[in-house]
C-alpha positions as CSV (number, residue, x, y, z in Angstrom):
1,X,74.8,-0.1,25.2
2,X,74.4,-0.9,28.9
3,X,74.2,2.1,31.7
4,X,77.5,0.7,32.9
5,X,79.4,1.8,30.2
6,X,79.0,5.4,31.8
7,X,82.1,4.9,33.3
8,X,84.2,5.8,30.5
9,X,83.5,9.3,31.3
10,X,85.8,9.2,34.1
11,X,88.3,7.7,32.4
12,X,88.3,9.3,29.2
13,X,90.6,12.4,28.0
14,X,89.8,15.3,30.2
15,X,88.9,18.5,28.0
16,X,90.4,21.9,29.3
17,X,87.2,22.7,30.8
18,X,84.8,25.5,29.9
19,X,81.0,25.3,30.7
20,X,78.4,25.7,27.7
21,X,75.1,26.5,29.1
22,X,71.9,25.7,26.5
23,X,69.2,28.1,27.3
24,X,66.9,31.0,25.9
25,X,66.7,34.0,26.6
26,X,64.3,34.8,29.5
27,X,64.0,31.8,32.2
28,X,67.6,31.3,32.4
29,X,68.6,34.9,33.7
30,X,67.5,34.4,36.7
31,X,70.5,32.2,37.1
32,X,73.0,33.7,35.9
33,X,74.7,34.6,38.8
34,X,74.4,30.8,39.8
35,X,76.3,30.0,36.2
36,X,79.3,33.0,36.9
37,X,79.5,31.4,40.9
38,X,80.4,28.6,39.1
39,X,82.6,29.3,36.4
40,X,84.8,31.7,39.1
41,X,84.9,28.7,41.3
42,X,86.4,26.2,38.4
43,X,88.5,29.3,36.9
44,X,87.1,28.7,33.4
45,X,85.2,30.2,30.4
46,X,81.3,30.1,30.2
47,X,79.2,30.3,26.9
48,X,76.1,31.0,26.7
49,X,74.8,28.7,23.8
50,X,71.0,30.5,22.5
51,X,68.7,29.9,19.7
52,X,67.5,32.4,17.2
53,X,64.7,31.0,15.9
54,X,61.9,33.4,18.2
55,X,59.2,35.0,15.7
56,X,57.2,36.4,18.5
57,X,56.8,40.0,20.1
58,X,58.7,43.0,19.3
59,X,61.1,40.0,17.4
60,X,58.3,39.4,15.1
61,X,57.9,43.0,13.6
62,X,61.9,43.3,13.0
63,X,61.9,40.1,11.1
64,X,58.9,40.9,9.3
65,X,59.9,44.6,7.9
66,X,64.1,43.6,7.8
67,X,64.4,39.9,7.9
68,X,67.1,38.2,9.7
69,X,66.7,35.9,12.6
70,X,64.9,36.4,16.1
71,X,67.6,38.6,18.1
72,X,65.6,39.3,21.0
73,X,66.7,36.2,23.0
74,X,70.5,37.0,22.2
75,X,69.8,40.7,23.1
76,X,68.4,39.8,26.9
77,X,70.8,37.5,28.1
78,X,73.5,40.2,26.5
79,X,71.7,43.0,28.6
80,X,71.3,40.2,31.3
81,X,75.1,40.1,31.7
82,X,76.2,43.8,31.8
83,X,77.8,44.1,35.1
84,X,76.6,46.5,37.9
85,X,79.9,48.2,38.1
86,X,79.1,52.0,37.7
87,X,76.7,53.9,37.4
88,X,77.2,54.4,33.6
89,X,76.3,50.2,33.6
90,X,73.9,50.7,35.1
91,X,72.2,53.3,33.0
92,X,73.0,50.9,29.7
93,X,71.6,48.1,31.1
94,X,68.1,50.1,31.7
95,X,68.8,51.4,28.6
96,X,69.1,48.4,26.5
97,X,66.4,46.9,28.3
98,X,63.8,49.7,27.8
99,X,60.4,49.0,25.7
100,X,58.7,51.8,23.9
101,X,55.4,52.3,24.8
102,X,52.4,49.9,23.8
103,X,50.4,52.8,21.9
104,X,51.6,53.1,18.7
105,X,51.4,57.3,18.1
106,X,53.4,57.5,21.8
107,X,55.7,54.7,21.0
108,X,57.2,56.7,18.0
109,X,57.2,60.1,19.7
110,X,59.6,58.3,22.2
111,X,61.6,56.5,19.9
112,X,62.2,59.9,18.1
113,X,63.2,61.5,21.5
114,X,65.9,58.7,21.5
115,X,67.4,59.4,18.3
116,X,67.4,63.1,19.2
117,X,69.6,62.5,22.6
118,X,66.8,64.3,24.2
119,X,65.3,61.0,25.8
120,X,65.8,61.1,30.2
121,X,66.8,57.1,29.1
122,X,70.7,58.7,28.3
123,X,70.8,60.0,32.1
124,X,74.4,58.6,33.1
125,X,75.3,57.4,29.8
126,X,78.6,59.1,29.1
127,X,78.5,61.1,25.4
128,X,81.1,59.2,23.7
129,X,78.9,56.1,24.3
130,X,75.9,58.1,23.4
131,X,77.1,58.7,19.8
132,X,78.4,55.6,19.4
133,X,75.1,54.1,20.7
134,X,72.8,56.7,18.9
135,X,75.0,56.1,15.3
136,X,73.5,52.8,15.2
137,X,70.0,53.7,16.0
138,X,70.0,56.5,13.2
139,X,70.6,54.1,10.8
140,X,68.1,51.9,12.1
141,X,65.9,54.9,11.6
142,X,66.7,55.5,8.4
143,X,65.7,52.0,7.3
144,X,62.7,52.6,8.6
145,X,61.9,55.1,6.6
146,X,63.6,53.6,3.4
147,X,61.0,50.6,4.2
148,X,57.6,53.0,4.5
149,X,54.9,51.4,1.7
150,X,51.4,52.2,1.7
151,X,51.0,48.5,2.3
152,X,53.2,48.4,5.2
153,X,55.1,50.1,7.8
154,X,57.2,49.8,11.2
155,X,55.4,49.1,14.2
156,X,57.0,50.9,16.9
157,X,54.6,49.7,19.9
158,X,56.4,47.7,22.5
159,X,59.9,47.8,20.9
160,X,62.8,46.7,23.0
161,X,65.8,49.7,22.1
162,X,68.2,47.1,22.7
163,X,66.7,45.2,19.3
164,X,66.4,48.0,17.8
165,X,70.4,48.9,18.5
166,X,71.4,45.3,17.3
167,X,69.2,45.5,14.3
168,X,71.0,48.9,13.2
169,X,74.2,47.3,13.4
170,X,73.0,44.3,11.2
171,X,71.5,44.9,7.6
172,X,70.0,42.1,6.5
173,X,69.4,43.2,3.6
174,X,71.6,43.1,0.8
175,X,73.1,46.6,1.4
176,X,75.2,45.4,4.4
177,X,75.5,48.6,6.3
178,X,77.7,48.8,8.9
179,X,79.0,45.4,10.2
180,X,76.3,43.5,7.7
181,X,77.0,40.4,10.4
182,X,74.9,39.6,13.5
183,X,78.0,37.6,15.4
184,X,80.1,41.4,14.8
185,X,76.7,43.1,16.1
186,X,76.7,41.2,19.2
187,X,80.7,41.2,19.9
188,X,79.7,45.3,19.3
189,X,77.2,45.0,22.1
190,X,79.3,43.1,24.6
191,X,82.2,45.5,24.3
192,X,79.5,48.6,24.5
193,X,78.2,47.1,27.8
194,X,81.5,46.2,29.3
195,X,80.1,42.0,29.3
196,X,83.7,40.1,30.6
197,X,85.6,38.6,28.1
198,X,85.7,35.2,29.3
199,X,81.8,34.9,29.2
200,X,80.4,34.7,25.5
201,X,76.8,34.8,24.3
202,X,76.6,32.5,21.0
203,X,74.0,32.6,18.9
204,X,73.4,29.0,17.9
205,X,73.4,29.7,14.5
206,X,75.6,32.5,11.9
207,X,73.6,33.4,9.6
208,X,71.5,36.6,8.9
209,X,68.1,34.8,7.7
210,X,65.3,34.5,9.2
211,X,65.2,30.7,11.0
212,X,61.6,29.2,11.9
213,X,60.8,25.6,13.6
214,X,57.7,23.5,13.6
215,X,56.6,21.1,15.6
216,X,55.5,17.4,15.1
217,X,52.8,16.2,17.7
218,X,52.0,13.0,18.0
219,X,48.8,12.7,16.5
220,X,50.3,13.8,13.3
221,X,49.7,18.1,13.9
222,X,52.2,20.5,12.5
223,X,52.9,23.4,14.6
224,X,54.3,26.3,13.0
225,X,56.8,29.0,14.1
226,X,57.9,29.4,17.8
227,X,55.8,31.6,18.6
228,X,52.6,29.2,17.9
229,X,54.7,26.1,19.6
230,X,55.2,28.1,22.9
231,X,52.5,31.0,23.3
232,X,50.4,31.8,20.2
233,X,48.7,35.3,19.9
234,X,45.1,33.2,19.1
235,X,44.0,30.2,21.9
236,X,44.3,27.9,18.7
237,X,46.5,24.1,19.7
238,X,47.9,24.3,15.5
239,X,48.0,26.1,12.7
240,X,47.7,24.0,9.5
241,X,50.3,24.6,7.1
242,X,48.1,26.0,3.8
243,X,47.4,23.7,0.8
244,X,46.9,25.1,-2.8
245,X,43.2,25.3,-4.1
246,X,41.7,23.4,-6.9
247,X,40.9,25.8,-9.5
248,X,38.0,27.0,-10.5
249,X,35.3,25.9,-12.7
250,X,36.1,29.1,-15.1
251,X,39.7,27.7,-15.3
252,X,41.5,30.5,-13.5
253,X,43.5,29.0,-10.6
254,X,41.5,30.0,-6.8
255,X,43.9,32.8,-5.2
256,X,46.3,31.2,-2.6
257,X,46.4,32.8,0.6
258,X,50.1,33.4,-0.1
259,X,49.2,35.8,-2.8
260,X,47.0,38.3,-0.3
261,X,50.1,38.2,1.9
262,X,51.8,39.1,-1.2
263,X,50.6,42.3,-1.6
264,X,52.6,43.5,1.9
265,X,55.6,44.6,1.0
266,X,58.1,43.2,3.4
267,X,61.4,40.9,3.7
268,X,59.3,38.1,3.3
269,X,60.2,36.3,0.0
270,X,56.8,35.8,-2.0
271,X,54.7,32.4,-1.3
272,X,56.0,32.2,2.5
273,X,54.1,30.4,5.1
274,X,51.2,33.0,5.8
275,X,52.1,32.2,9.6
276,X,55.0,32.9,9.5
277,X,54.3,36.8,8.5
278,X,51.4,37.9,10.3
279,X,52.0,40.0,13.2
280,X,53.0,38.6,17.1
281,X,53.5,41.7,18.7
282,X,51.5,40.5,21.7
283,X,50.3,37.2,23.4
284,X,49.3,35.9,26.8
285,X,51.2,33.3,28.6
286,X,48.3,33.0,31.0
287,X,46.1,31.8,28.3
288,X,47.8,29.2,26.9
289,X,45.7,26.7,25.1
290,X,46.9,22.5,25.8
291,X,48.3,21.1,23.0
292,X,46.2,18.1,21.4
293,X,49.0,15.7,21.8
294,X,52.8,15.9,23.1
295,X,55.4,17.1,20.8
296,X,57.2,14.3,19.5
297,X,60.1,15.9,17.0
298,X,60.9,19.2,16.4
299,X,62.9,20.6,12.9
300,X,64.0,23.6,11.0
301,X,61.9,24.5,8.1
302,X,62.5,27.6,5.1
303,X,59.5,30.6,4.4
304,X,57.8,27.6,2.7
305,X,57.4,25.1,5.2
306,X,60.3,22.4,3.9
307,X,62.4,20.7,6.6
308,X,65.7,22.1,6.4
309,X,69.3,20.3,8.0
310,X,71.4,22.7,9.0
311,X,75.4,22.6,10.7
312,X,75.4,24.6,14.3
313,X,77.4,27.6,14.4
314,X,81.3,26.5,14.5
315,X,81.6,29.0,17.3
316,X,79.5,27.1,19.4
317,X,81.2,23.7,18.0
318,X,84.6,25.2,19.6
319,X,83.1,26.1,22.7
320,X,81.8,22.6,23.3
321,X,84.8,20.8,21.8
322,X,87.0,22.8,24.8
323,X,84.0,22.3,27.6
324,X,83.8,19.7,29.9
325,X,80.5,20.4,31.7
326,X,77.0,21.1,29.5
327,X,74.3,22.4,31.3
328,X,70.6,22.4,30.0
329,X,69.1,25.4,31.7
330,X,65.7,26.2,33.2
331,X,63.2,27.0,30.2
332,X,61.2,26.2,27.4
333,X,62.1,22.6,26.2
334,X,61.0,22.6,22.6
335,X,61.7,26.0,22.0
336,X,64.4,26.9,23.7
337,X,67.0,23.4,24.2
338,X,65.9,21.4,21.7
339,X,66.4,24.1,18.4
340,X,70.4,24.2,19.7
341,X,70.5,20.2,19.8
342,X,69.0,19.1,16.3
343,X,71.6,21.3,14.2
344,X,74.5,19.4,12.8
345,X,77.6,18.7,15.1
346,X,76.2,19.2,18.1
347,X,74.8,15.7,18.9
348,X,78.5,14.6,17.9
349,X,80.1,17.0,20.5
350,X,77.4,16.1,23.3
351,X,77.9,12.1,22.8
352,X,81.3,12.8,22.8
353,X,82.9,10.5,25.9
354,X,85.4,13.3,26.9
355,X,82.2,15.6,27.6
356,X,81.8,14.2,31.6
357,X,78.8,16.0,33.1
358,X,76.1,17.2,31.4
359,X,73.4,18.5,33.7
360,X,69.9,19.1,33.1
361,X,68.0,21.6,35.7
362,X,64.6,20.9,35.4
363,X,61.9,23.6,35.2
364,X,59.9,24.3,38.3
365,X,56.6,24.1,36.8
366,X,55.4,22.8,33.5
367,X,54.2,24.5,30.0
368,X,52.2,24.8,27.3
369,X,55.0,22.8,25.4
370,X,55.6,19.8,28.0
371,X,51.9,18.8,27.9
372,X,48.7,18.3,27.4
373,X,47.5,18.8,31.1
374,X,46.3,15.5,30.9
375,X,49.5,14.1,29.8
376,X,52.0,15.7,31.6
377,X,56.0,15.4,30.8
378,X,57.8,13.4,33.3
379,X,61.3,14.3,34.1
380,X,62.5,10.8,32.5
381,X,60.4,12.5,29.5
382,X,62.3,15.8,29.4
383,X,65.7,13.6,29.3
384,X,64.2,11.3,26.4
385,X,63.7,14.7,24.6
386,X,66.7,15.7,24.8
387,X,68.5,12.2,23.8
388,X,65.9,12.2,20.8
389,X,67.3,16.0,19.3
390,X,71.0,14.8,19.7
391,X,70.3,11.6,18.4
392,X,68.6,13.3,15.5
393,X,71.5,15.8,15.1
394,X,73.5,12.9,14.5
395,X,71.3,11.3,11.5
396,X,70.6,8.8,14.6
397,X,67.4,6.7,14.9
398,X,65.4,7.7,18.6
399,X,67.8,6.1,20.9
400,X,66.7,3.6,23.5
401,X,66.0,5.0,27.1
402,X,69.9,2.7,28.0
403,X,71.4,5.7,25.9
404,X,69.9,8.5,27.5
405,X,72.9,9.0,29.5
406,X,75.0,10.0,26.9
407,X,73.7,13.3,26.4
408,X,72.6,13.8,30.1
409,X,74.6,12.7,33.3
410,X,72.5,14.1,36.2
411,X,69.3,15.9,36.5
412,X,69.0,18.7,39.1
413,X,65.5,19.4,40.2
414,X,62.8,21.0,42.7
415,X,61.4,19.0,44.9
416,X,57.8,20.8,44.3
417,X,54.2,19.6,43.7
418,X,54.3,21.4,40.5
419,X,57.7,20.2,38.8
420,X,57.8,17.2,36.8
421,X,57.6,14.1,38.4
422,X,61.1,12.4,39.1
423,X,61.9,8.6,39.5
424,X,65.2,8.3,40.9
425,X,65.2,4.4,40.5
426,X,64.3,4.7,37.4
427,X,67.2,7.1,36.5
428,X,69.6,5.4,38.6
429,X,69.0,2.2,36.3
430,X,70.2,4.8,33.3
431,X,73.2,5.6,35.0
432,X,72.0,8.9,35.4
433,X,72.6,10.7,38.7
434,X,69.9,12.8,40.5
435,X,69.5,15.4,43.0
436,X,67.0,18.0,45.2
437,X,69.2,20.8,45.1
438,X,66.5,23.2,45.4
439,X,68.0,25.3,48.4
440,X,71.7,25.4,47.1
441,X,70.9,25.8,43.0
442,X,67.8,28.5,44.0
443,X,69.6,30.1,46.8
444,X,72.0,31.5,44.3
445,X,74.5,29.3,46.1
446,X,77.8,27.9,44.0
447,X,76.8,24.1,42.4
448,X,80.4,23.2,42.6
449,X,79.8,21.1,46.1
450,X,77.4,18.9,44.1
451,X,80.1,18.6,41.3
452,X,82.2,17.3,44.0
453,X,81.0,13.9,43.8
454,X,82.1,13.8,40.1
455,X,85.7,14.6,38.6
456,X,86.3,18.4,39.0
457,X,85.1,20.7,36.2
């Protein structure tokens, strides 16, 4: 494959046009308004493509008592989107995006205020949408209770209510209360909070189990669980995946740490990953300990640790097989692009010649995830990454760097000391387009003038 062959994008099919943005849940709000500029400029559909494979923060204690996968990503960019239209909006979006208290004793007096209707957080929320709102979080009351062991119970400290309002809509048990599915909880949520109906939020995966990712470095390190890729609670650069012990001289087997974990009674299946079910309600992103190595792969895994292949959502299949733009969004690479590329179909869709522009908008500074300090990513580097999880999505070998630019077409970046550095010559050998947009893309400013230089969305 030669970087000349990137001309079939222009003359290929053209798709009816809807943009898929890959992103997670935090970074990327702050350009949202940049995304809806653009779709109202093209007169399209957006869809906002997000993993759900977080196990960190208030995420981590809902997973850990009910199961199901990380909402809390899904949840913000949900809230993110509620438009500023009244003042009833308004007061759902600070409602949704409220956190209980970090003490534990407060944080449950509140919460209970909450349930009651007697919380100042319902101030300009009308009283239909109170009950409707409040019905959900009952029931995720009640499972709290149903759940109270003497081995375990619900931490309330530093819940988000809007996690708490999807997870009552959602058992993930088998019980099935209420709507029992996570894709009905969040159409429930969009409707509640008035999010327009050509923007969607897909999760990048249906399910209602609990989804984990680990990490391969390149000095042979497993990392595992998001939360110990991206921010760990402990300064610790991997957490070893636990062996079982030799037994004993006496010839009784020596206990497995599984079996301590055991004891809790949670959603946890017995002989899961002790990792992934202690407790992440809080971690420092100031603190964040180098990596020993880069991250070279990244892969689904089950409770036990097993690499598992999985098929994307087919929602998010549609929604790129009637886009003609992709953008990879500002964020964490590893843990918040590459989990939506490796699934099944999604490589296929991306390499697809009548997908013409996908656009990757590098991050302003760089992460625990993009290092060690002492072997930064390069922009070239973030790209390869990218090419590698499609490729891998596919059942592909790594492609070589003259494929890169089937998965991304132009690479939007800040011209700042601490970005990643960018070689235009280099890229331009790719057939992959660059460009300093820094005062149009950050200055909230439409990107369609840059898209001008392309075929039209």
């Amino acid at each position: 494959l030669k970087p000349t062959l990137n001309r079939s994008r222009a003359t290929s099919p053209s798709r009816k046009g809807g943009i898929v943005v890959f992103s997670g849940g935090s970074a990327a709000n702050n350009l949202v308004d940049v995304f809806e500029e653009l779709r109202a400029a093209n007169q399209t559909t957006l869809s906002y493509v997000i993993p759900i494979s977080d196990n960190g923060g208030s995420s981590s204690e809902i997973i850990r008592v009910f199961g199901g996968p990380g909402i809390g990503d899904v949840r913000s960019r949900l809230v993110r989107l509620i438009p500023d239209s009244s003042t009833e909006t308004v007061a759902i979006r600070a409602f949704f995006n409220h956190r209980l208290a970090r003490d534990y004793t407060t944080a449950r007096a509140e919460w209970l205020d909450i349930v009651e209707a007697t919380s100042p957080l319902w101030d300009g929320v009308s009283l239909p949408k109170q009950e409707l709102i409040r019905s959900f979080l009952n029931v995720m009351n009640l499972e709290v209770v149903k759940r109270l062991r003497p081995s375990s119970r619900f931490d309330w400290s530093g819940a988000s209510v809007g996690n708490l309002f999807l997870t009552g809509q959602v058992a993930f048990d088998h019980a099935r209360l209420f709507t029992g599915s996570f894709e009905a909880a969040v159409y429930l949520l969009s409707s509640t909070c008035g999010v327009p109906p050509y923007v969607s939020v897909l999760p990048v995966l249906n399910t209602n189990f609990a989804c984990h990712i680990a990490a391969g470095l390149t000095n042979g390190d497993v990392i595992t669980g998001q939360n110990n890729i991206s921010h760990p609670s402990h300064p610790t650069a991997a957490v070893p995946v636990p062996l079982a012990r030799p037994a004993s001289k006496s010839g009784y087997a020596t206990p497995h740490p599984t079996e301590e974990e055991d004891k809790i009674e949670d959603a946890n299946p017995p002989g899961s990953l002790p990792v992934l079910r202690k407790p992440a309600l809080a971690f420092s992103k100031m603190l964040e300990a180098d990596l020993l190595a880069r991250i070279e792969r990244l892969w689904y895994i089950n409770p036990y640790g097993q690499e598992i292949r999985m098929p994307a959502n087919p929602r998010v299949l549609s929604a790129l097989d009637e886009a003609s733009t992709v953008i990879y969004s500002i964020g964490s690479l590893f843990t918040s692009i590459v989990p939506s590329l490796v699934l099944r179909g999604v490589g296929q869709a991306l390499a697809d010649p009548k997908m013409k522009t996908k656009i990757l908008v590098l991050n302003g500074t760089l992460d625990r995830e993009t290092g060690p300090s002492s072997n930064p990513f390069t922009a070239l580097d973030f790209v390869a990454a990218i090419a590698r999880a499609g490729a891998e999505s596919r059942d592909q070998k790594f492609p070589e760097q003259e494929e890169y630019w089937q998965y991304v077409t132009h690479v939007i970046y800040m011209n700042s000391p601490t970005s990643p550095k960018v070689d235009r010559t280099a890229f331009g050998q790719l057939g992959i387009e660059t460009g300093d947009t820094t005062a149009r893309l950050w200055g909230r400013c439409s990107m369609r003038s840059w898209e001008d230089e392309r075929d039209e969305v």
